[in-house]
Each structure stands twice: as structure tokens, then as C-alpha cells.
NUNUDO-273976 format. One record per residue (C-alpha): x, y, z; residue in three letters. Coordinates in steps of 0.05 Angstrom, whole numbers, padded with zeros to 5 digits, always signed. Example, Ala and Ser with C-alpha at 12.3 -4.5 7.8 and 13.67 -1.06 7.14 Angstrom:
BEGIN
+00246-00090+00156ALA;+00273-00021+00143SER;
***
This chain:
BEGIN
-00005-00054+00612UNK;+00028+00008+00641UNK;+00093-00019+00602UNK;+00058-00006+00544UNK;+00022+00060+00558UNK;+00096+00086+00567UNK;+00113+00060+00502UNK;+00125+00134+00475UNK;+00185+00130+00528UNK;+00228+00086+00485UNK;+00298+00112+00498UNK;+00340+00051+00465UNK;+00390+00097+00439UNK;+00424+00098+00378UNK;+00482+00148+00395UNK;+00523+00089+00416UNK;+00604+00099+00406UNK;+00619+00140+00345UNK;+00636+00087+00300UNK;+00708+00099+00255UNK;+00692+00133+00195UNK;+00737+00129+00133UNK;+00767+00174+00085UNK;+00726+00176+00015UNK;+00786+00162-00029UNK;+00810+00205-00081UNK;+00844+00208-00142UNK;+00913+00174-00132UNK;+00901+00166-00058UNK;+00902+00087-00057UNK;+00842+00095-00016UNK;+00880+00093+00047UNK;+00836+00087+00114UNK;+00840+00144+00163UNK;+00793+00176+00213UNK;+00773+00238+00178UNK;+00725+00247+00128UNK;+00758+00267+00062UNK;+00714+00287+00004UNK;+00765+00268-00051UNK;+00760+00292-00124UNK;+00726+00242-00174UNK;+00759+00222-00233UNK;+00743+00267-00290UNK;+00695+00213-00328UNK;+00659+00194-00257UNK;+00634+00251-00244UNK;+00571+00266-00231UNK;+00540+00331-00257UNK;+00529+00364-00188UNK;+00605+00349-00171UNK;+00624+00384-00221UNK;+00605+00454-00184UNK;+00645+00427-00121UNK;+00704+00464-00102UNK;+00749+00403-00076UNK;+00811+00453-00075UNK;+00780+00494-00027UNK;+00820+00511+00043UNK;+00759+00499+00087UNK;+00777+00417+00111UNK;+00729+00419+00165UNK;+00688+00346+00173UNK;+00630+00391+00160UNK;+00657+00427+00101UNK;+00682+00356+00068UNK;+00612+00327+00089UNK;+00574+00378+00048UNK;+00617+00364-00011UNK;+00597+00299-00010UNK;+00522+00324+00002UNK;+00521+00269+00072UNK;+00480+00313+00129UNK;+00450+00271+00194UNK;+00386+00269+00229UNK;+00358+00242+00289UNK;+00282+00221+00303UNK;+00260+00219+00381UNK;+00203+00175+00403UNK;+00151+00227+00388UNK;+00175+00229+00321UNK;+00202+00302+00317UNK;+00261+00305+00276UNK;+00323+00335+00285UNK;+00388+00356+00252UNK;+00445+00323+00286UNK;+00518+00326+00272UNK;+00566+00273+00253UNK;+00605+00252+00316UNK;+00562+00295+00361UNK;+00518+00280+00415UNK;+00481+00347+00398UNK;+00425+00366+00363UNK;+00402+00436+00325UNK;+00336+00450+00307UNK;+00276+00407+00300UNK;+00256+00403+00224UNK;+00180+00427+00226UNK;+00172+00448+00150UNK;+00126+00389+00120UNK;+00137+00389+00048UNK;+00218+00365+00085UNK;+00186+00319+00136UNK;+00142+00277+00080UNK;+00203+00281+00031UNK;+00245+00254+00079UNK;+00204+00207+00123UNK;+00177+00179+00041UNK;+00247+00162+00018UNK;+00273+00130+00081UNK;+00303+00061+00065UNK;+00364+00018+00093UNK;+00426+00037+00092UNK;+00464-00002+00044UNK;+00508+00040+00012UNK;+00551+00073+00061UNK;+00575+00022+00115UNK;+00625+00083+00146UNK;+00565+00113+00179UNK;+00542+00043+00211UNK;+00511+00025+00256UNK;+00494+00088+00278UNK;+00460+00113+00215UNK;+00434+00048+00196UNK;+00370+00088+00160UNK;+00383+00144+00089UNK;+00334+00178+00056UNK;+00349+00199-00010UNK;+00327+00272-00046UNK;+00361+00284-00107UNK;+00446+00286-00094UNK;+00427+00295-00022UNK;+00438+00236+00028UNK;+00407+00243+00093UNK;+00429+00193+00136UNK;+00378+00179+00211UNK;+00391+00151+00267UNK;+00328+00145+00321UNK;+00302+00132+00391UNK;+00254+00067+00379UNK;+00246+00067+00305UNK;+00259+00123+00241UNK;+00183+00125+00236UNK;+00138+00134+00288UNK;+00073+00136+00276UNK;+00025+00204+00318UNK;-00041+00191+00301UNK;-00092+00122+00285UNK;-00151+00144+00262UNK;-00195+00075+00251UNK;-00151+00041+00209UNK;-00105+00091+00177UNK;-00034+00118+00222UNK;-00013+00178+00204UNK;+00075+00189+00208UNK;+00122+00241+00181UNK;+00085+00306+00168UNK;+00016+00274+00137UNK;+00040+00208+00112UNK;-00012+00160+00114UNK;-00001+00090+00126UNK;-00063+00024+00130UNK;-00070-00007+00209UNK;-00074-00075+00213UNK;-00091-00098+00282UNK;-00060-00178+00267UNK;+00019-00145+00248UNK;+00022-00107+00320UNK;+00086-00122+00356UNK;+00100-00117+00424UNK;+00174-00096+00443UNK;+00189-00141+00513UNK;+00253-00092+00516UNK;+00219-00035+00518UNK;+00149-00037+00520UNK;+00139-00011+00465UNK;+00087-00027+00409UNK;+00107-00031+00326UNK;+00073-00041+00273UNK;+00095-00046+00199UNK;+00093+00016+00140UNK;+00121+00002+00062UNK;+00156+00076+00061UNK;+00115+00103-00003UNK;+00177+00116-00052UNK;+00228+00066-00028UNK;+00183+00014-00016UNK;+00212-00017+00037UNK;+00178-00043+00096UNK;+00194-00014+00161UNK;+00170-00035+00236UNK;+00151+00037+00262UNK;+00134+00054+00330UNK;+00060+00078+00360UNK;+00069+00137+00399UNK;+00059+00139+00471UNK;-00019+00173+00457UNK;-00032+00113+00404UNK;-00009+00053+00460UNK;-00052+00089+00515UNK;-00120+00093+00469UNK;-00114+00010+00457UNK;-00101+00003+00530UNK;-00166+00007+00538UNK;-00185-00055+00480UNK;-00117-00093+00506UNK;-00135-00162+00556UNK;-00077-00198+00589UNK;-00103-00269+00578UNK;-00083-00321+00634UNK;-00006-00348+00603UNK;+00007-00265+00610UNK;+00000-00256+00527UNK;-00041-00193+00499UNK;-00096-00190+00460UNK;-00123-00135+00429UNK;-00206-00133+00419UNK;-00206-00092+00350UNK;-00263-00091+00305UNK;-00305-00141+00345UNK;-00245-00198+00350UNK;-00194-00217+00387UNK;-00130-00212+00372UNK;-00062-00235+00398UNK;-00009-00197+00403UNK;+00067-00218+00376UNK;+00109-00208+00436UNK;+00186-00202+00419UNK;+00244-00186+00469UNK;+00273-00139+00411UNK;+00239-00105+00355UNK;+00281-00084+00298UNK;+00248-00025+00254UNK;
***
């Protein structure tokens, strides 16, 4: 049981090697691969209305200059579910993002990321405001869930999600426990992870039975809990 009480100490990282990102092709570029980020101009009748106030002749080139032309920023989310800007490339982090109206925006749009393979597998998680692509990448999972109170988790800012004791997962990697959220606006279903203060209060309701299984006594019943060596979110 102590492996779970430490489950807020998931550190399966998702920095991993900076995968090769390619050039977003341009007009008449033949869409040539190359390692730098290129925000090329649209064609006249693709564009979209916000492009249309880009300056794609501009002399600042910088990855970061391109990437805001293309409206791509990064974030990371730690196992207590703070969440951080991060920077393309970059091991480093800048501020943690505390504002909540931001958090539940972001943490309410999250979804798969399907749509721009450059940035995998190391952003393998987007939320979606408006023209505005935030792409995550995480400790244990993008959501992690800081409070239970009976049957209700709370993640993001306030976002509330139902508990249901029978979809707990236990993480044999990690020690870690998940349990599944359908993000509000995306709707799609995402294993999130309890923080470390969630795993320690069901310590207490969590019996090892004799083939080394857990069960968790919730609500008057017993309950086993899935064991898995890996837990994808």
C-alpha cells in the first residue's frame, strides 16, 4: 500500500527526446521536410480569417516567433496537477498558470492529439480555444484529479467530474491510481490520475486480499481493483 500512497510521485516523464519537427509548408515550398518550424503563408482562398492579420513577411524567424503565427504554444501538467507553460524543445518551464477561468478552459477542451503528428509523442494531448492550439505534455496523466469529495473529483480549476469506485485503475509501473473523466467539451474519455492526498485517504478502505489483488471497501462493498503494469491516460 505505500506504493500507492506515493502515487502523487508519478514521475513517468514525458520530456523524452525532442522528437523532429517539420516545416509547415508554404506556398510553392513543395512542403519540403526540415527541422525548423516554418509558419508558411496560406494560399489566398485557405485562409482563415485570423491569418489574415499575420505578418508572415516579418524578419523575426525565431521558432517562437513562427510558433505564434501559427497560434501552437505548449504546456506541461506535473503530478499535482499545476500547469505550466513550457517551451517547444525545452526542458524548461515558466510560470505556473493559476488564473481559473484558463485552467477550466483548458483542462475542458483537452482531447487527443490527432491533428498535428510533428509534436508527437511528446504532446500527445491539445486543447483547443478558438485559433489557439495548446498542445500538453504531463507527468502521470493531462488531468489529475485534487479533491474526491463522496463521489464527485474535482480537476483543473473547479471541474467536476462523477467517482465510480468499480473504473479505479491501479498503475503496477508506478503505483499510481486512475480513474476515468469524459473532458466536458471534447467529450473524450481520459484515464486521469488521483493525487497523492486522494490515494492516501482510500488507503485506509484499501485490503490486500490473499493472491496480493486490492480491493477497495466503498460504500459498504467490496471492490476489486484493475491492476495494470501501464496505464495510458
Amino acid at each position: 500500500l505505500a506504493r500507492i500512497m506515493a502515487a502523487g510521485a508519478c514521475v513517468r516523464s514525458r520530456l523524452g527526446r525532442s522528437p523532429r519537427f517539420l516545416s509547415t509548408p508554404s506556398e510553392g515550398s513543395g512542403g519540403e521536410e526540415s527541422g525548423e518550424i516554418r509558419a508558411g503563408r496560406p494560399r489566398e482562398e485557405d485562409m482563415k480569417p485570423w491569418q489574415k492579420w499575420i505578418n508572415y513577411d516579418s524578419k523575426y524567424k525565431e521558432e517562437d516567433d513562427e510558433l505564434n503565427r501559427l497560434r501552437h504554444y505548449f504546456y506541461y501538467v506535473n503530478s499535482k496537477g499545476q500547469l505550466f507553460r513550457a517551451r517547444l524543445n525545452s526542458d524548461h518551464l515558466e510560470g505556473e498558470i493559476r488564473e481559473e477561468r484558463f485552467k477550466n478552459r483548458f483542462f475542458s477542451n483537452l482531447t487527443r492529439n490527432t491533428d498535428s503528428p510533428q509534436y508527437l509523442p511528446t504532446y500527445n494531448f491539445l486543447s483547443i480555444n478558438l485559433y489557439d492550439n495548446y498542445f500538453c505534455r504531463y507527468a502521470c496523466s493531462p488531468v489529475v484529479f485534487t479533491d474526491l469529495d463522496k463521489d464527485t473529483l474535482t480537476f483543473g480549476a473547479s471541474l467536476l467530474a462523477p467517482f465510480d469506485a468499480e473504473k479505479l485503475k491501479y498503475c503496477e509501473t508506478t503505483g499510481a491510481l486512475y480513474h476515468p473523466v469524459e473532458i466536458p467539451k471534447s467529450k473524450a474519455e481520459i484515464y486521469g490520475v488521483l493525487s497523492s492526498g486522494i490515494a492516501e485517504a482510500l488507503v485506509e478502505s484499501i485490503e490486500v486480499a490473499e493472491d496480493g489483488s486490492y480491493n477497495l471497501k466503498w460504500e459498504g462493498d467490496s471492490i476489486p481493483i484493475t491492476s495494470e503494469e501501464r496505464v495510458e491516460p
